[in-house]
N, C-alpha and C positions, 0 to 999 in steps of 0.2 A: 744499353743502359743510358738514361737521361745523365747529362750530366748534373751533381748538385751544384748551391750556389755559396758563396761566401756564406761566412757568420759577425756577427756583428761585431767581434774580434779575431784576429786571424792566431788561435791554438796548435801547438806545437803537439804529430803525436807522442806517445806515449812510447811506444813502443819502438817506433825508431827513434825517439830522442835517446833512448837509452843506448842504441848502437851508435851512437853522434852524428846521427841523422838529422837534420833539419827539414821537416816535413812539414806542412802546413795542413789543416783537417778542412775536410767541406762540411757545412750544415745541412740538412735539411728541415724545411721549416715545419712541413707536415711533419715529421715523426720526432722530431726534437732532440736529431741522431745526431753526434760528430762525427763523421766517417774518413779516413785513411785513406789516400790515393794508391800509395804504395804498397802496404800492404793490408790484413782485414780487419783493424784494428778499430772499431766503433765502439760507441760509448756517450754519454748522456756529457752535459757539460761538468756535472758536481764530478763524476767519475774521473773527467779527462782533467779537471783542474786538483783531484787530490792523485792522480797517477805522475801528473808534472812534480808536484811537492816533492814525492818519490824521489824523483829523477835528481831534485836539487841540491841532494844530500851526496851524490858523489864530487857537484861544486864548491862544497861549504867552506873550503879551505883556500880559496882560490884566491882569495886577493891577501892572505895571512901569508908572511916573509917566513921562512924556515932557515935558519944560520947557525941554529946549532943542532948538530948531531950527537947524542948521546947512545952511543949502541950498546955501552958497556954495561 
C-alpha cells in the first residue's frame, strides 16, 4: 500500500485519541479520506473534526481548581 501524504493540518485520530493516544491522520488528496495509521479509523475531515469535539469533553474540566469536596 502506497503510502499517503500529510494533510494540510496535522488531525489527531479519533479513535485513539480517546484511548490517550496521540496519533496523527494521513490525507488522501484523491478521496478526501483522513485515514489512521494505527489503527482503521477513516473519515472525511467534517467527521474527524466533530469526533475530536467528542473527545474534548472528557477535558473540560482540566484547567478548573477543585478544593472543595462536598460528598455529603
Amino acid at each position: 500500500m502506497a503510502q499517503l501524504g500529510k494533510g494540510k493540518l496535522n488531525y489527531r485520530c479519533p479513535s485513539c485519541f480517546m484511548r490517550d493516544l496521540d496519533i496523527d491522520m494521513f490525507y488522501n488528496k484523491d478521496t478526501g479520506i483522513y485515514s489512521c495509521i494505527r489503527c482503521q479509523y477513516r473519515g472525511t475531515e467534517k467527521e474527524v473534526l466533530e469526533f475530536n469535539e467528542l473527545v474534548r469533553i472528557r477535558y473540560g474540566a482540566m484547567h478548573k481548581r477543585f478544593d472543595k469536596f462536598d460528598f455529603d
